[in-house]
C-alpha positions as CSV (number, residue, x, y, z in Angstrom):
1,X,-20.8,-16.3,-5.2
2,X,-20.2,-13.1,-7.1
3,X,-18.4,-12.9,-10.5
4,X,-14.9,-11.0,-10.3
5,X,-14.2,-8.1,-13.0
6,X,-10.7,-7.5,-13.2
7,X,-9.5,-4.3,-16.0
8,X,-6.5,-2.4,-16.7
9,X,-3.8,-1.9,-19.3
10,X,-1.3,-4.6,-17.7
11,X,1.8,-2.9,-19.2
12,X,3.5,-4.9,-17.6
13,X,1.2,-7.2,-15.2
14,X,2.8,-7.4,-11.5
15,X,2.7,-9.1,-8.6
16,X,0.7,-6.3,-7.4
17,X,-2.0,-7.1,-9.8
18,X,-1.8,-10.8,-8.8
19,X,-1.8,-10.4,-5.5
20,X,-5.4,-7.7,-5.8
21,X,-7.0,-10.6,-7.3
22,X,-6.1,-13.3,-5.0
23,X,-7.6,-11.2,-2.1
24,X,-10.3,-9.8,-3.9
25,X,-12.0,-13.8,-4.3
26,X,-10.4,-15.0,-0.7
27,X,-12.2,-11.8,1.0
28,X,-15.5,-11.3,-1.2
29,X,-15.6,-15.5,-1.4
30,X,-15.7,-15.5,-5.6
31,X,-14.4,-18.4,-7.7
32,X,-14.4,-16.7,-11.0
33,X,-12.3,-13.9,-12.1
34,X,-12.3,-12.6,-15.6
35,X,-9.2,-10.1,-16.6
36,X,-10.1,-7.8,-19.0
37,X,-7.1,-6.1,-21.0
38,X,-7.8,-3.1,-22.1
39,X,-7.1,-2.3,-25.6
40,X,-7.0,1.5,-25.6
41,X,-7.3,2.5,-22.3
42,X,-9.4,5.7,-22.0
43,X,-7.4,7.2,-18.9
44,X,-3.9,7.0,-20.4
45,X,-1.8,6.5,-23.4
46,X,-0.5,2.7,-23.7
47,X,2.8,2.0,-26.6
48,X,2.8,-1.8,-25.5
49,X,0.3,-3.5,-28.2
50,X,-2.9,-5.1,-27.1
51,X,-2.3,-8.5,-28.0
52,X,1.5,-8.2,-26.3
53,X,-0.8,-7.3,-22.7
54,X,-3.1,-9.8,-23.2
55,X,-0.6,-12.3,-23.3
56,X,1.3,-11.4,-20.9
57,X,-1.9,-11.0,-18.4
58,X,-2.7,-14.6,-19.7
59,X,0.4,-15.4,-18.5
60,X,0.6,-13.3,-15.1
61,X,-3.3,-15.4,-14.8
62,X,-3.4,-18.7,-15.5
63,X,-6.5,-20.2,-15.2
64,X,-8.7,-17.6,-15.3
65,X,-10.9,-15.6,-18.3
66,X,-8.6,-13.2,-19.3
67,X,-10.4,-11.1,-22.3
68,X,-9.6,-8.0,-24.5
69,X,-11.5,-5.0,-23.8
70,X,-11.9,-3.3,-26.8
71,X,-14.0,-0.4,-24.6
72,X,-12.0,2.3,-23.4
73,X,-14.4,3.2,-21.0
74,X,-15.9,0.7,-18.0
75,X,-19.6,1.5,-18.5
76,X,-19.7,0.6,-22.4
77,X,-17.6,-2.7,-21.3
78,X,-20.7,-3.9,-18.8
79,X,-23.2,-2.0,-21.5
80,X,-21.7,-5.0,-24.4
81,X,-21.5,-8.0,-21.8
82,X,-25.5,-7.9,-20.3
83,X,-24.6,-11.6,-19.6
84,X,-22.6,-10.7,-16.9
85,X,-25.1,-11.2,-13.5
86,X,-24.0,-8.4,-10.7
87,X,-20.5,-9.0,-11.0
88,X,-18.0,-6.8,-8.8
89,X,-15.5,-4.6,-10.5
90,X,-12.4,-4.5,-8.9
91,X,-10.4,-1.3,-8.7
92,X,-8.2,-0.1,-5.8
93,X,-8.1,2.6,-3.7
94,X,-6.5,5.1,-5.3
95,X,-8.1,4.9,-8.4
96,X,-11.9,4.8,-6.3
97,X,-10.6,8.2,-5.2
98,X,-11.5,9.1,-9.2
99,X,-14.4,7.1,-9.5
100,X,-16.5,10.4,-9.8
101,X,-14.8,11.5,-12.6
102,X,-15.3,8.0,-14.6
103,X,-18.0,8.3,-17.4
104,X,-21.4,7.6,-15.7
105,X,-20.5,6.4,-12.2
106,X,-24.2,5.9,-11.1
107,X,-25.2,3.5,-14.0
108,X,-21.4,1.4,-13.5
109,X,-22.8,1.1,-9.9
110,X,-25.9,-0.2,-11.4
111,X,-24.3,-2.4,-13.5
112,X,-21.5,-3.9,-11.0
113,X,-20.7,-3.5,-7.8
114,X,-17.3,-2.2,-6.8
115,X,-14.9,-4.4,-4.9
116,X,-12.3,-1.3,-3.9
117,X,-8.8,-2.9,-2.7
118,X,-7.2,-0.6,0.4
119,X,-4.4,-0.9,2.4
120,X,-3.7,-0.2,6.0
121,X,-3.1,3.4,6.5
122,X,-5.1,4.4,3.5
123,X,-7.3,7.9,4.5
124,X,-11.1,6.6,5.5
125,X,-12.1,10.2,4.8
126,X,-10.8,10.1,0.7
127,X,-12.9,7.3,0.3
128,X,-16.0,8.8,2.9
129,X,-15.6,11.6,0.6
130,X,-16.4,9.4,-2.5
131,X,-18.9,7.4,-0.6
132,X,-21.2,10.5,0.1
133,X,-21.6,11.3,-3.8
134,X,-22.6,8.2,-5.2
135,X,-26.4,6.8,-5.5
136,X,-25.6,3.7,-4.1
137,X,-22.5,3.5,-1.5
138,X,-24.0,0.3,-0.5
139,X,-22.9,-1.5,-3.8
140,X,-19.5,-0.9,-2.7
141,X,-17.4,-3.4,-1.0
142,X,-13.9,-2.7,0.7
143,X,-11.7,-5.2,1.2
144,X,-7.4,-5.0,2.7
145,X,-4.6,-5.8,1.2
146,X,-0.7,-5.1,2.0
147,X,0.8,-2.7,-0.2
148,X,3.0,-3.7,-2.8
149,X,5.3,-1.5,-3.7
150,X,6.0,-1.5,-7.6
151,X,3.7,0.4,-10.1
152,X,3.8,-0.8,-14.4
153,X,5.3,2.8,-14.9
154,X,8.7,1.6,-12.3
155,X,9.1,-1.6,-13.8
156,X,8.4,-0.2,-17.7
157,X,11.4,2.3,-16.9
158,X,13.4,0.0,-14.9
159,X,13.3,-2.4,-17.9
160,X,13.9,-0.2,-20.5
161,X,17.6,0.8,-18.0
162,X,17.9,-3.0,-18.3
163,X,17.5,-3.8,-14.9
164,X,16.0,-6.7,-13.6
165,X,12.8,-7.0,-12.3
166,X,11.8,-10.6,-11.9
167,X,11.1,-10.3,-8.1
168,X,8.5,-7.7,-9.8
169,X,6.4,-9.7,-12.1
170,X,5.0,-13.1,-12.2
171,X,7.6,-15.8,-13.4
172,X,5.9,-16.8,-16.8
173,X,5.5,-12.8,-17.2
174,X,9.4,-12.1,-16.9
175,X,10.3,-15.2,-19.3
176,X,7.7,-13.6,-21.9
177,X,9.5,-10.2,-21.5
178,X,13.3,-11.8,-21.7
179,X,12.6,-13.9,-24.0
180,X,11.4,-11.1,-26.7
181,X,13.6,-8.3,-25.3
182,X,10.5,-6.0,-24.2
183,X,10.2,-2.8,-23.1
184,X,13.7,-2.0,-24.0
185,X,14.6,0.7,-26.0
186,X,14.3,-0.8,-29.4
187,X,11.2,-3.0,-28.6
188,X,9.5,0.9,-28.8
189,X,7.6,0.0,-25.7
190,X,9.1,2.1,-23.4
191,X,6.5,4.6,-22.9
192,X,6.6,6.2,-19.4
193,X,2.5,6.9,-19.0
């Protein structure tokens, strides 16, 4: 049974990101999952401090590994963890679509395979097009899931307007964000990347 990789800045984690995982080991038949929080993610500025997102993503997964990434980029992450045996590195669709732009695609595919999360009506061709550049297309696994539609960005915005967004987020996840009043204004986690 593979090993489930699961990174991102989690600012906030969703039921989005909950619901990838849950596929992700029904579909590719994995018992492990290990979240890794990154600290200072390399694709986009984060406000919300590291330890805030890991608990929260210990919070949004209970249960599993949930670690803090102190690699900005996903190669140097599997480079420091050799221990980790052909494990599959779970991304979704969208952000496969970039894969060729991430710092030594070839070598993460040596490394991990990739267990790329689509949803019905995604474009075949974007990821064909990916597909046909990389070394090893076979160390790629596609698996479906329905489309949630809420993004960190929404909810980071929506909360800093006050709104609500329980039905967004895990429960233990929106009683961690009531109770210490973040992502509003004056928490200074507000940032819209």
């Amino acid at each position: 049974m593979p090993s489930l990789l699961y990174g991102g800045s989690f600012d906030p984690p969703h039921r989005g990101h909950v619901e990838l995982a849950r596929r992700a080991k029904e579909e590719l038949g994995a018992e492990r999952l290990t979240v890794l929080v990154s600290a200072d993610p390399g694709h986009k500025h984060v406000d919300t401090p590291a330890e805030v997102r890991l608990r929260l993503a210990r919070a949004a997964f209970p249960g599993e590994d949930v670690l803090l990434d102190e690699h900005a980029r996903t190669i140097d992450t599997l480079r420091a963890h050799a221990e980790w045996s052909d494990p599959v590195f779970l991304i979704g669709a969208d952000e496969f679509c970039d894969f060729s732009s991430w710092k030594e695609p070839d070598e993460v595919l040596r490394r991990t395979r990739l267990g790329v999360a689509t949803r019905p009506g995604f474009p075949r061709e974007r990821l064909e097009r990916v597909l046909a550049r990389l070394e090893q297309p076979q160390r790629v696994l596609f698996f479906e899931i329905e489309p949630t539609p809420v993004s960190s960005r929404e909810l980071r915005a929506r909360l800093a307007a006050g709104e609500d967004v329980t039905a967004e987020v895990p429960s233990a996840v929106a009683e961690i964000i009531r109770a210490e009043g973040l992502y509003l204004p004056s928490s200074g986690y507000t940032s819209p990347a």
